[in-house]
N, C-alpha and C positions, 0 to 999 in steps of 0.2 A: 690601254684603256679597257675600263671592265665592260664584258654586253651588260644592257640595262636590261630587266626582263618587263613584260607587255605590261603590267601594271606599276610599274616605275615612269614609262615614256606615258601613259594615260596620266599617273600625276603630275608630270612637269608640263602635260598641254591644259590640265585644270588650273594648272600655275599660273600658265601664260595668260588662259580666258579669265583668273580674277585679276589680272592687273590690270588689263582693259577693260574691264570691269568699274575697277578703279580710275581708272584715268576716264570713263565716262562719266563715276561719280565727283569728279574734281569739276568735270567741263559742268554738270548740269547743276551741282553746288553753284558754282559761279554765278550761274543765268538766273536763280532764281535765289540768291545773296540781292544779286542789283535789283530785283522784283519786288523781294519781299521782305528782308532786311534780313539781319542776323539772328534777330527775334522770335522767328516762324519755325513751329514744328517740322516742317518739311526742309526748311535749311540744315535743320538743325539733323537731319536723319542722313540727308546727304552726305554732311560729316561723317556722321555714324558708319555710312556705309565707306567711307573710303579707309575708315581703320580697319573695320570689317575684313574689305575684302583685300589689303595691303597683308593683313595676319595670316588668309588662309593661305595668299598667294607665297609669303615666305614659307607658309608649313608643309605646305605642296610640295615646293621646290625644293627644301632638306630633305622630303622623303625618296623625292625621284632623282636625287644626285647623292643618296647613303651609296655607301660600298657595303653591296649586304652580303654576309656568307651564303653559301647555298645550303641550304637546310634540309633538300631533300632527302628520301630515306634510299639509298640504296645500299645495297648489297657489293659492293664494291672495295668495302675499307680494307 
């Protein structure tokens, strides 16, 4: 298994925080679907946000699980 370096493991934890992110935006969709109907701009943003943050949280996760070369410069070759 490859080390991941420090801003690989910072994106898959930003991963993690927007999927509960999302799964907070499904619960409070729900609470306020039964409130205010399907109709309401604020329903309707809820949604909004669970595609939102279901997107970053997939683009997070591709970047902090790539297999990257190391690209640093050294003097080595």
């Amino acid at each position: 298994m490859k080390k991941r370096s420090l801003l690989q493991k910072i994106s898959i934890a930003f991963a993690v925080l927007s999927y509960l992110c999302a799964a907070g935006s499904v619960y409070f969709s729900q609470v306020y679907l039964a409130e205010l109907g399907g109709d309401h701009a604020v329903t309707a943003s809820f949604f909004a946000a669970i595609v939102f943050f279901v997107g970053v949280g997939i683009v997070l996760q591709v970047m902090g699980t790539a297999n990257l070369p190391n690209l640093s410069f050294s003097s080595d070759d």
